[in-house]
C-alpha positions in Angstrom: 2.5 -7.6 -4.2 4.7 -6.8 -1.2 7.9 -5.6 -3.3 6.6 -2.2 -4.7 4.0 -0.1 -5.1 1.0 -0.3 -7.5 1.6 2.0 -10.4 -2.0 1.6 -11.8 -5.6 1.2 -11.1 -5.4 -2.6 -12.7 -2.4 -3.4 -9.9 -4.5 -1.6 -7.3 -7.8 -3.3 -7.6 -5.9 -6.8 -8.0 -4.4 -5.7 -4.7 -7.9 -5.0 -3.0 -9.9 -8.1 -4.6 -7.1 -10.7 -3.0 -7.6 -8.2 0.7 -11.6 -8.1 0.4 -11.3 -12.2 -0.6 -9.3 -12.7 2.2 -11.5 -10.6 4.7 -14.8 -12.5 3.6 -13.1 -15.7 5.1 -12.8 -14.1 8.4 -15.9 -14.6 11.4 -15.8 -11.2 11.1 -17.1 -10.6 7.7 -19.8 -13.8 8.1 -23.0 -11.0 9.0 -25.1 -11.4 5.4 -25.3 -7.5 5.4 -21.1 -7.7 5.2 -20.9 -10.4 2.2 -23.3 -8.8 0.3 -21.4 -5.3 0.3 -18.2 -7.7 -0.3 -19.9 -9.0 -3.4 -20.8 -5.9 -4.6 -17.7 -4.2 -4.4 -15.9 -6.6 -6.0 -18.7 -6.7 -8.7 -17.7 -2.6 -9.0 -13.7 -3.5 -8.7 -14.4 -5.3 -11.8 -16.9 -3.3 -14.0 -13.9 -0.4 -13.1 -10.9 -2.7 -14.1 -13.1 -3.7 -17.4 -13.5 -0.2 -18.6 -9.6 0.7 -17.7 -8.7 -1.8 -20.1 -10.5 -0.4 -22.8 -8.7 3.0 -22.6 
């Protein structure tokens, strides 16, 4: 992920799922009110990359 940049919205929203998974490990992101906006985002990251494929 580290060697170039992403050249596509599929590359880029792999790229933020593995950051937001990582981030909802952290104390940090424990508050309910934080894993819930986690969980949907990632539930919108993937309705997005869905319909990208289908172009």
């Amino acid at each position: 992920m580290l060697a170039e940049p992403a050249w596509t919205w599929a590359e880029v929203l792999k790229r933020w799922r593995f950051l937001l998974d990582r981030y909802a490990m952290t104390p940090e992101a424990g508050d309910e009110r934080i894993q819930k906006l986690i969980k949907r985002a990632l539930g919108d990251m993937e309705r997005l990359r869905k319909r990208e494929e289908r172009k």
